[in-house]
Wavefront OBJ file of the C-alpha trace (Angstrom):
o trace
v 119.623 16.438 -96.853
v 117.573 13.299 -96.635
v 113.937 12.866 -97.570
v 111.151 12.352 -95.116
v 107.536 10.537 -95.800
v 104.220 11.996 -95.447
v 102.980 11.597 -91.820
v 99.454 11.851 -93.230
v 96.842 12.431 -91.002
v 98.492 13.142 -88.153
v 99.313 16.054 -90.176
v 95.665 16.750 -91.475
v 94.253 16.769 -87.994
v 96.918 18.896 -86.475
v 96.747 22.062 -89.167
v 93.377 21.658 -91.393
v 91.685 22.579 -88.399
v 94.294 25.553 -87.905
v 94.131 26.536 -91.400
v 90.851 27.636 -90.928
v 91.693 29.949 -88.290
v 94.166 31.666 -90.006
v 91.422 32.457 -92.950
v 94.286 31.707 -95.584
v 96.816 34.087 -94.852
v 99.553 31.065 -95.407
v 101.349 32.792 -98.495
v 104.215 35.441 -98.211
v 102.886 38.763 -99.674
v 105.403 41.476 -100.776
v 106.432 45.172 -99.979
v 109.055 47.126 -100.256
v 112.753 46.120 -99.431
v 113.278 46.962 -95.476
v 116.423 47.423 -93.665
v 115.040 46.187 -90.357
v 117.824 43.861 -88.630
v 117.366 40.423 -88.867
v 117.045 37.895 -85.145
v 120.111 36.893 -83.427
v 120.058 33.145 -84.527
v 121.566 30.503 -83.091
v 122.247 26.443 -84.620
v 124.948 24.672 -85.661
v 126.398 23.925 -89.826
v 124.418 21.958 -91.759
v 127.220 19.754 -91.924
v 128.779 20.165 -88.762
v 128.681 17.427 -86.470
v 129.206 18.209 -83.253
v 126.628 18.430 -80.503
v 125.217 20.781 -78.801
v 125.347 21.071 -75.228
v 121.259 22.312 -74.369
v 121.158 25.723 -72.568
v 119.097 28.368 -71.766
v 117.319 30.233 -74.326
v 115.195 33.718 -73.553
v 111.947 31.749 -72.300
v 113.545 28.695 -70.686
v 113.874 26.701 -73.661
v 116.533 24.024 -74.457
v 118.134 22.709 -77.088
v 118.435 19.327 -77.718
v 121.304 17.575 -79.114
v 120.910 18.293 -82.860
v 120.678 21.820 -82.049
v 116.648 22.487 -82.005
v 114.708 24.378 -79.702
v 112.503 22.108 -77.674
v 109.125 24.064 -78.322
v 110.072 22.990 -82.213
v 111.558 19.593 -81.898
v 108.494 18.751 -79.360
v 106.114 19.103 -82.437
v 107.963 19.439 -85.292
v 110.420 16.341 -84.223
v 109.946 14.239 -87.614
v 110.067 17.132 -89.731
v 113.263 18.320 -89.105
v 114.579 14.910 -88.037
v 118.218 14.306 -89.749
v 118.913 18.223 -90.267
v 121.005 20.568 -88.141
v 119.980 24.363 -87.710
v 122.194 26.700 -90.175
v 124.107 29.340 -88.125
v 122.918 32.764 -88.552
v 126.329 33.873 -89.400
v 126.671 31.668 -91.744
v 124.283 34.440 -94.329
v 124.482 37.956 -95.069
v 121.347 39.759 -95.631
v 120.990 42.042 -98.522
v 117.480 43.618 -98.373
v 114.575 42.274 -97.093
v 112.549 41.357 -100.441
v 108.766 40.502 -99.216
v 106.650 40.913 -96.387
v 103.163 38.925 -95.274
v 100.795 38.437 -92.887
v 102.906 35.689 -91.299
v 106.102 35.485 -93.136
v 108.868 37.733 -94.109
v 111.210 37.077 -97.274
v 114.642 38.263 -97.423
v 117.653 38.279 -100.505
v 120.800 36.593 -98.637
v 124.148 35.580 -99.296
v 125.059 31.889 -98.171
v 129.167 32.722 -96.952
v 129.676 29.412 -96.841
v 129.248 28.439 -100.649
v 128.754 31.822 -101.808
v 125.476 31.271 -103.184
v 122.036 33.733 -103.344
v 119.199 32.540 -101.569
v 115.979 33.992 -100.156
v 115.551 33.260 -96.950
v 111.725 33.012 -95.411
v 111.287 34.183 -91.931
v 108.228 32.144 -90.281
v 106.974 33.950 -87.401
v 104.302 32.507 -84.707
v 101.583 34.568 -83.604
v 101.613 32.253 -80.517
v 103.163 29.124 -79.518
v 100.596 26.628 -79.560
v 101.433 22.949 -80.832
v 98.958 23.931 -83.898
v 101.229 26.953 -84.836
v 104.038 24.741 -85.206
v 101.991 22.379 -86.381
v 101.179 24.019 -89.686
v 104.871 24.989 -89.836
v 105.674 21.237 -89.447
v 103.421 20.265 -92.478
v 105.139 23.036 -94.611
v 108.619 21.382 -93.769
v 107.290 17.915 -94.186
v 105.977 18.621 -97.637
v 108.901 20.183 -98.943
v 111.173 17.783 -97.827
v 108.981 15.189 -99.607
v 109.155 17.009 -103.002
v 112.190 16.725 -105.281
v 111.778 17.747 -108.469
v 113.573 20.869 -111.162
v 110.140 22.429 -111.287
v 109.690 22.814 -107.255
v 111.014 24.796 -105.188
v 113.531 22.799 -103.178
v 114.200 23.211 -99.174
v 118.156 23.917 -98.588
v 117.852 24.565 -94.718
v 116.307 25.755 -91.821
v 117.596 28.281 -89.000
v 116.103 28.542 -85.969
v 115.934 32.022 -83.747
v 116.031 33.680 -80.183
v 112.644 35.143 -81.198
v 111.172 32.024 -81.612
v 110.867 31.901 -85.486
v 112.178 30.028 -88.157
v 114.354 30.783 -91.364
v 113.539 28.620 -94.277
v 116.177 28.721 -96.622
v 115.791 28.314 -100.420
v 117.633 29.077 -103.445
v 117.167 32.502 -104.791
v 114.714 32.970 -108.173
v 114.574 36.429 -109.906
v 111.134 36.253 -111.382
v 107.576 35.448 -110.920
v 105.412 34.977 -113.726
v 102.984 37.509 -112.377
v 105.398 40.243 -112.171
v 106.613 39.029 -114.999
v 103.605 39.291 -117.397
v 102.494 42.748 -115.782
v 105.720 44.299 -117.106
v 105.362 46.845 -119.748
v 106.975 45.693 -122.798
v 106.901 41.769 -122.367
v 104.723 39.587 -124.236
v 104.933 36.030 -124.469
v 104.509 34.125 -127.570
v 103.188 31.197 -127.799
v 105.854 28.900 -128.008
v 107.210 31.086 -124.509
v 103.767 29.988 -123.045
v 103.785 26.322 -123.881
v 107.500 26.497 -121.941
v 105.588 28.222 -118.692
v 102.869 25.760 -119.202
v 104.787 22.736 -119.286
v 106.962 23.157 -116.205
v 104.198 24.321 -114.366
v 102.430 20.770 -115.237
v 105.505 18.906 -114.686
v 105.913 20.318 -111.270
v 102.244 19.492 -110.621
v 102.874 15.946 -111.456
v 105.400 15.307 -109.381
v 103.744 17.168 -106.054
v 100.527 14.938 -107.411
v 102.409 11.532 -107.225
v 103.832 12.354 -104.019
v 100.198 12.812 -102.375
v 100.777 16.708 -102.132
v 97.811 19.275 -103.133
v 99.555 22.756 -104.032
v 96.310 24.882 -103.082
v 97.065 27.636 -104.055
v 98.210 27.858 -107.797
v 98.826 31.639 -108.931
v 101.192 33.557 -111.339
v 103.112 34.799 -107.790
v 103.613 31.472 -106.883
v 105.623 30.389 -110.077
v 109.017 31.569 -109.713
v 111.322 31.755 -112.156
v 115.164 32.291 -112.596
v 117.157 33.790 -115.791
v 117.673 30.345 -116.925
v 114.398 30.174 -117.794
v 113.569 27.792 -115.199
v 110.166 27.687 -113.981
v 109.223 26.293 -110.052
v 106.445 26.036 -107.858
v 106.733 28.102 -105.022
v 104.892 28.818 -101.550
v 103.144 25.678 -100.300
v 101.980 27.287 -97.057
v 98.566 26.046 -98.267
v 99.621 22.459 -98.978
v 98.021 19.712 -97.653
v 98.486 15.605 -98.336
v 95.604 14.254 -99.954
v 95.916 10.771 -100.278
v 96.457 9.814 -96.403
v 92.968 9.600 -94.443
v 90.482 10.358 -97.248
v 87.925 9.905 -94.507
v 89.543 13.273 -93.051
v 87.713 16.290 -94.364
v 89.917 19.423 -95.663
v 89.133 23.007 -95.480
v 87.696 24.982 -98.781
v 89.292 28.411 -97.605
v 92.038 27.904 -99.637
v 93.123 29.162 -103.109
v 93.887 33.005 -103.997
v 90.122 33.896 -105.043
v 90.664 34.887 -108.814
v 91.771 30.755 -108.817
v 89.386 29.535 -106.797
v 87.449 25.840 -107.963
v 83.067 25.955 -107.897
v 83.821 23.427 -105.721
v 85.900 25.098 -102.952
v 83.507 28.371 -103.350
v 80.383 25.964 -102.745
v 81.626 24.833 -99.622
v 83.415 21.258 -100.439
v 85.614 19.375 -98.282
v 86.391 16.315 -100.116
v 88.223 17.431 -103.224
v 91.461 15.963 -105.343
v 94.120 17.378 -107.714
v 91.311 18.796 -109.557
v 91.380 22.384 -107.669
v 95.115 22.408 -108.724
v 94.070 21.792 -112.383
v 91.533 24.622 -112.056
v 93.890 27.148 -110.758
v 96.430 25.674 -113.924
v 93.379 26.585 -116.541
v 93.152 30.070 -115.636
v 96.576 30.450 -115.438
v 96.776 29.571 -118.929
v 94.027 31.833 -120.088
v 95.473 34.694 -118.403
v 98.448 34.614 -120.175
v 96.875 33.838 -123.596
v 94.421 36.910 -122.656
v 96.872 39.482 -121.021
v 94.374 39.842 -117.924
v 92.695 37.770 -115.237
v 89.934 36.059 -116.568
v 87.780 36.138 -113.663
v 88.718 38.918 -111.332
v 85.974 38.705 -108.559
v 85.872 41.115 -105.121
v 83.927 38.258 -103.042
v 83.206 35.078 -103.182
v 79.458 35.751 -104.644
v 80.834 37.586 -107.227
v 83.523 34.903 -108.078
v 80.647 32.566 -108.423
v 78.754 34.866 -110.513
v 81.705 35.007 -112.660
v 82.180 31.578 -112.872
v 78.701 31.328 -113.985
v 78.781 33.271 -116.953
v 81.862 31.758 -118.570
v 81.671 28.019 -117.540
v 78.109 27.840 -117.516
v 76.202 26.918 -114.360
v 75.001 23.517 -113.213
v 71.330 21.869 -113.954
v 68.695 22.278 -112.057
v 69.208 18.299 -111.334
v 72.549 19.311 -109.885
v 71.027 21.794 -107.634
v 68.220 19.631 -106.564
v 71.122 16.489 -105.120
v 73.925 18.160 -104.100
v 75.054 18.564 -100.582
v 77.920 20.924 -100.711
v 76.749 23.625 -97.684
v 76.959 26.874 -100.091
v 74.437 25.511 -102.738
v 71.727 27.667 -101.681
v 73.383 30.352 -101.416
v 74.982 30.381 -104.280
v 72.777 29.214 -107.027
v 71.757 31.597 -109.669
v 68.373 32.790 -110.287
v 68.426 31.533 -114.436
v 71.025 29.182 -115.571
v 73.737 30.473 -117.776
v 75.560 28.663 -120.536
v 78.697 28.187 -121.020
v 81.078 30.465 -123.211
v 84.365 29.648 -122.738
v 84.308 29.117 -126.759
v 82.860 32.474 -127.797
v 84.803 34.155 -124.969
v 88.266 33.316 -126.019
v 87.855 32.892 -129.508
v 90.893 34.337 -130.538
v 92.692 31.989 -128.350
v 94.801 28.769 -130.762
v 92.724 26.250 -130.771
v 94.595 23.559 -128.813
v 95.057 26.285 -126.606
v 91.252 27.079 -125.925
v 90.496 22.789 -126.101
v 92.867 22.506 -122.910
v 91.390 25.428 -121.607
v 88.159 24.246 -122.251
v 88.636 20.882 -120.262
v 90.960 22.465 -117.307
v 87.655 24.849 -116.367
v 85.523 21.828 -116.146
v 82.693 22.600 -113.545
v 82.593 18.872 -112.851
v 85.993 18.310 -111.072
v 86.050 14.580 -112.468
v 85.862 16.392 -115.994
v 89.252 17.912 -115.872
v 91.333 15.194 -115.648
v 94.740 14.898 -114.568
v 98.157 16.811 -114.752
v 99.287 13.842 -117.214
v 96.423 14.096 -119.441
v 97.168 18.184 -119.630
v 101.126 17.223 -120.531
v 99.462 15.262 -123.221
v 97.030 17.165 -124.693
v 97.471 18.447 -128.409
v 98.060 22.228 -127.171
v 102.398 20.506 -125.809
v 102.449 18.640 -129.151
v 101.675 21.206 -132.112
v 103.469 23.841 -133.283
v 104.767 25.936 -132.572
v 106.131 23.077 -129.862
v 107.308 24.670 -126.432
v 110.761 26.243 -126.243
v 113.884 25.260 -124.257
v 113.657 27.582 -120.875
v 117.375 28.064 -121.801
v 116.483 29.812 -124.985
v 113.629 32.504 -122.965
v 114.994 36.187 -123.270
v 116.669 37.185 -119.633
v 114.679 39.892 -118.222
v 115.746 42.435 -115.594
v 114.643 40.890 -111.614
v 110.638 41.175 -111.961
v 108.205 39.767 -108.891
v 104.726 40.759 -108.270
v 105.995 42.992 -105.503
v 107.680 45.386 -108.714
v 104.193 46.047 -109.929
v 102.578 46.669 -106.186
v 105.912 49.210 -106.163
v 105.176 51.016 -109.142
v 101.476 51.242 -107.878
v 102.070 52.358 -104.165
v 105.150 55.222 -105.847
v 102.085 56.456 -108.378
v 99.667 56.435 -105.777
v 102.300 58.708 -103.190
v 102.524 61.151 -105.807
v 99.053 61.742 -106.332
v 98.183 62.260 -102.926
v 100.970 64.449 -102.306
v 99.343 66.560 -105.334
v 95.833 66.073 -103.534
v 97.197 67.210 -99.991
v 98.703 70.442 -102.071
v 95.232 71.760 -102.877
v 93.141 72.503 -100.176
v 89.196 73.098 -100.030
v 89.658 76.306 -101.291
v 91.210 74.926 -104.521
v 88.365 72.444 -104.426
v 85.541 75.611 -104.122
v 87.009 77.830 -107.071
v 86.616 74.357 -109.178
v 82.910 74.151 -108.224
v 82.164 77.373 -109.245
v 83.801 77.316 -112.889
v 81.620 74.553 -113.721
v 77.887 74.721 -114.092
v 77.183 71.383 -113.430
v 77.670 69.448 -110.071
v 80.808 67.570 -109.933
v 80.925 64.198 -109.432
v 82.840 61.968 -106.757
v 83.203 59.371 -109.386
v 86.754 59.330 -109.933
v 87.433 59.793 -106.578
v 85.885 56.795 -105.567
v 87.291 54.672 -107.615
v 90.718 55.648 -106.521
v 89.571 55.332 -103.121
v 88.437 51.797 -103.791
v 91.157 50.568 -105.457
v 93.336 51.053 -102.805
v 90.999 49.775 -100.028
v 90.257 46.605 -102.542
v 94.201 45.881 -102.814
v 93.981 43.821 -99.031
v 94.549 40.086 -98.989
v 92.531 37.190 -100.871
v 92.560 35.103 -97.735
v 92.139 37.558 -95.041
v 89.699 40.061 -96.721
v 87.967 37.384 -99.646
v 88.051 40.196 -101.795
v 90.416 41.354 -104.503
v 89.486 44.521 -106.122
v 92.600 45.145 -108.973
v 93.349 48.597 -109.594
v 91.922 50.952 -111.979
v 92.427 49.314 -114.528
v 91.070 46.320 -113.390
v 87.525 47.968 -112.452
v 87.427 50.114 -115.889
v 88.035 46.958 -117.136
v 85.151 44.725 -115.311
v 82.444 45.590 -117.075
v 84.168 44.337 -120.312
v 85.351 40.926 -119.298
v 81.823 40.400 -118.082
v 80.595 40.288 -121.422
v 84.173 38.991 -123.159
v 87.110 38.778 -120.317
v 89.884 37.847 -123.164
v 89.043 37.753 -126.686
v 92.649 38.004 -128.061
v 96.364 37.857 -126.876
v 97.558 39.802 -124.064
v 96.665 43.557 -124.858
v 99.470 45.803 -124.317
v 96.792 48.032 -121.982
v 95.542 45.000 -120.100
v 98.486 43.351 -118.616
v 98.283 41.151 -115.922
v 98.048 43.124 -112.487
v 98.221 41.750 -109.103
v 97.688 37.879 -109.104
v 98.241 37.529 -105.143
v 97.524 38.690 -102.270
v 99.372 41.613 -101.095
v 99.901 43.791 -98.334
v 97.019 46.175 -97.548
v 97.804 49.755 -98.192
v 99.236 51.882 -95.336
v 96.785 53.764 -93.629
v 98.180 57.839 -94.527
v 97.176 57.742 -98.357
v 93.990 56.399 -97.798
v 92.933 59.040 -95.468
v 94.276 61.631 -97.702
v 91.836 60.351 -100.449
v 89.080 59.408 -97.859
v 89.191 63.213 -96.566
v 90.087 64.843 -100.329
v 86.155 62.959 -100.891
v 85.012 64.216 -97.704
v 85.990 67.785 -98.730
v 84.726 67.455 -102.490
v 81.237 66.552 -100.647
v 81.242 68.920 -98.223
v 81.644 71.850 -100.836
v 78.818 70.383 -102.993
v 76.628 70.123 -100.040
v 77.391 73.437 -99.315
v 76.921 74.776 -103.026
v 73.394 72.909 -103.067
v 72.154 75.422 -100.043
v 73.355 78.360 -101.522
v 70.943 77.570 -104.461
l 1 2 3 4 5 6 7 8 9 10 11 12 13 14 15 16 17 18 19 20 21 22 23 24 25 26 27 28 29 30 31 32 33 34 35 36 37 38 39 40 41 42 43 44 45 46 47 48 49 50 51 52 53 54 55 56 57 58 59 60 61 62 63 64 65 66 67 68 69 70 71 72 73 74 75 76 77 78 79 80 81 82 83 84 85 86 87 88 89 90 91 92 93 94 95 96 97 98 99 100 101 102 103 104 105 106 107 108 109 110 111 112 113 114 115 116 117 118 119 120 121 122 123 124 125 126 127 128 129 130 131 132 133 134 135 136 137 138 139 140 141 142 143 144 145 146 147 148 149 150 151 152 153 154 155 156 157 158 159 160 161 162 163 164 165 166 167 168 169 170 171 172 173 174 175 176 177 178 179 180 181 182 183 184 185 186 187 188 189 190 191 192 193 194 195 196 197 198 199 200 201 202 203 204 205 206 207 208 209 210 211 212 213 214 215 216 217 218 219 220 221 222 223 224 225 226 227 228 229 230 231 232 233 234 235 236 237 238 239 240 241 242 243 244 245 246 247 248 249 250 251 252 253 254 255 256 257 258 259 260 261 262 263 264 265 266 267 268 269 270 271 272 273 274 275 276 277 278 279 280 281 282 283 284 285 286 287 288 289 290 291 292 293 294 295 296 297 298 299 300 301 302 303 304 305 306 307 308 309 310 311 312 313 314 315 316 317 318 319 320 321 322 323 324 325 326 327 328 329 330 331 332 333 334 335 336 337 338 339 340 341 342 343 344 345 346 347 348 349 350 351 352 353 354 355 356 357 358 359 360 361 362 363 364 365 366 367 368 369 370 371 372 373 374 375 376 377 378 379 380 381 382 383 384 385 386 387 388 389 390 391 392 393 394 395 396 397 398 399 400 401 402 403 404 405 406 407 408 409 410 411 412 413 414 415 416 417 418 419 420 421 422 423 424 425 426 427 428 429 430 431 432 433 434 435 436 437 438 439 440 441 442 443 444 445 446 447 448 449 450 451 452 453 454 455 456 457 458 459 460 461 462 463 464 465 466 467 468 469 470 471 472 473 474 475 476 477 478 479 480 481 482 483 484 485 486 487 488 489 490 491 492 493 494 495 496 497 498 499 500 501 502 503 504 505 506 507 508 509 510 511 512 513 514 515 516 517 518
């Protein structure tokens, strides 16, 4: 498979524009293993090299002598330029292992070499040359990157249906699911290892002109060799190209999100990558997100009260279209420091720097590889020497969560109002709604960063709020505060939410209706 350049702004024009329409939904978001039946694909052996004779697809579409559809090779030409399509029986599907807004994921077996790999299914909402566009820049970027700490591109197949099969190799972890599972905690010297991959994945992506955009603990996969990569660049853009050609700030999961992006900027550099990196690296000293906002305002607010919030002076000159909107009514200093105490302390000094609130402050991905926090001990492990764990991906924890969440509202839809009435009249006072709601909200809350801005974590997150407010980590990862969801996920299906919504309802009613009798 040969490399491709950058096609720069060509690129830029064609899908920052389109980015913004699709209100960051880029990244593949996971449910529960499906056995829905894959496309009828059509292409030729990656290595085969005979040609195809173009024919008549469902819509009229041809394919041209390399084997691609024309409504891909008319816009998507120089991306997959020196690849043939993979045949479709050329993989066996095992389970389908992840499911988004745009994208499905599935666990595969490659019967030509034997080999797992996941296979992501890219479908288009509609055929316009901006869809494929996007799709294009995903290719291009990939193709671009080569590196052990990136997730490589193996092959493409192309469908009946109009979508597109990227294939990649197959990883069994994700540092999110990962850190969220019950018995695991890192030490220190495990962190440094995460750390330091992660950086010198960055630094490659960052030499080749490529901004990740969206850095989260679902995006770093890892496999049982201990081998960490950088995953999903749905969100990926090239940076160094037209700098005259502004980018869109609606990108980054919202727990990761720069000041800078949140305030409305549109000229930004690796810095937003080195951001996302810094809390990364508190969350797993800390055991929790450090910064779990619902909205934007309250990310902000957040933000605020641990890096500390611009000068007035700042306020006063800057141009960035959210200012106003955004700045806080007193100043608030920072307490990154005092917050993370606990923290080593070349730990908390990288920290410190990586959640600059000037992006020129948090200097580069080589500067972070060189920092004292790589260099003292204890000094980073070999990946080969990290314990093997049993397959763990964010979508584990959202499984565990939706199973718990069945259960109770089978319970809930067991009692009826009449259940609900003998309660309210063993108790002298009222009863409140107050655990209802919150179980009620934590499933609404559980939508996508980019399509809903909001992220509310589970129970545990919310009981948990109001103490990171005043110290969101002051110690390592607390067995009772383990990382939850990092990413965005599929939003709830609609039956147990209208169990709980009308279990309220009921609750409500009955108090109303005890009130009166009074």
């Amino acid at each position: 498979m040969g490399c491709l350049c950058s096609k720069g702004a060509k690129d830029n024009n064609i899908n920052e524009k389109h980015l913004n329409k699709r209100k960051n939904k880029a990244a593949v978001q996971l449910v529960a293993p499906s056995s829905t039946q894959e496309d009828i694909l059509e292409g030729g052996n990656d290595g085969d090299k005979q040609s195809f004779v173009p024919k008549q697809l469902g819509d009229g579409d041809q394919l041209d002598a390399a084997g691609w559809p024309s409504w891909l090779a008319s816009v998507a030409g120089d991306a997959v330029k020196g690849w043939q399509p993979r045949r479709a029986d050329s993989f066996e599907k095992l389970e389908k292992i992840g499911e988004g807004t745009y994208s499905s994921v599935y666990k595969a077996r490659d019967l030509v070499t034997g080999k797992i790999v996941a296979m992501k299914k890219v479908r288009f909402i509609n055929m316009d040359p901006e869809s494929v566009g996007f799709m294009a820049r995903e290719i291009n970027i990939l193709r671009k990157l080569d590196h052990p700490n990136v997730m490589k591109l193996e092959g493409i197949v192309t469908s009946r249906s109009r979508s597109l099969y990227l294939v990649f190799e197959y990883m069994e972890h994700d540092l999110a699911g990962l850190a969220a599972t019950p018995g695991i905690d890192f030490t220190e010297a495990q962190i440094k290892c995460y750390m330091q991959q992660l950086f010198r994945g960055l630094e490659h992506c960052h030499s080749r002109g490529v901004l990740h955009r969206d850095i989260k603990g679902a995006n770093l996969l890892i496999d049982n060799n201990g081998v960490l990569k950088i995953a999903d660049f749905g969100l990926a853009t090239f940076f160094q190209a037209d700098p005259k050609q502004p980018l869109t700030s609606r990108v980054v999961t919202l727990w990761y999100r720069a000041p800078e992006l949140l305030l409305g900027a549109t000229e930004y550099g690796v810095a937003i990558d080195l951001w996302s990196s810094g809390c990364i690296l508190a969350e797993l000293f800390a055991g929790k997100p450090i910064m779990p906002g619902r909205t934007e305002v309250e990310q902000m607010h957040k933000i605020f009260k641990l890096c500390g919030s611009p000068s007035e002076e700042y306020w006063q000159k800057t141009e960035l279209p959210h200012a106003s909107s955004f700045k806080p009514q007193k100043p608030y200093k920072r307490r990154i420091a005092a917050t993370f105490k606990n923290f080593p302390q070349s730990a908390l000094s990288l920290v410190d720097k990586l959640l600059a609130m000037e992006p020129e402050n948090r200097g580069s991905v080589a500067s972070a590889l060189r920092a004292q926090f790589f260099t003292t001990e204890p000094l980073p492990c070999d990946p080969a020497s990290l314990p093997k764990y049993p397959p763990s991906k964010e979508l584990d924890i959202k499984r565990r969560d939706d199973e718990a969440r069945r259960k109770k509202a089978e319970a809930v839809k067991g009692r009826g109002p009449e259940s609900v009435r003998r309660r309210s009249r063993d108790f002298k006072e009222v009863p409140t709604s107050e655990g209802s709601d919150t179980n009620v909200d934590s499933t609404r809350n559980r939508g996508s960063f980019r399509t809903q801005m909001s992220q509310a974590a589970n129970t545990s997150h919310k009981k948990g709020d109001k103490a990171s407010n005043e110290d969101p980590a002051s110690g390592y990862a607390p067995r009772k505060t383990k990382i939850q969801y990092s990413g965005p996920m599929v939003p709830p299906g609609g039956n147990i939410e209208d169990i709980l919504k009308e279990h309220e309802r009921q609750i409500q009613q009955v108090i109303r209706k005890a009130r009166l009798d009074k």
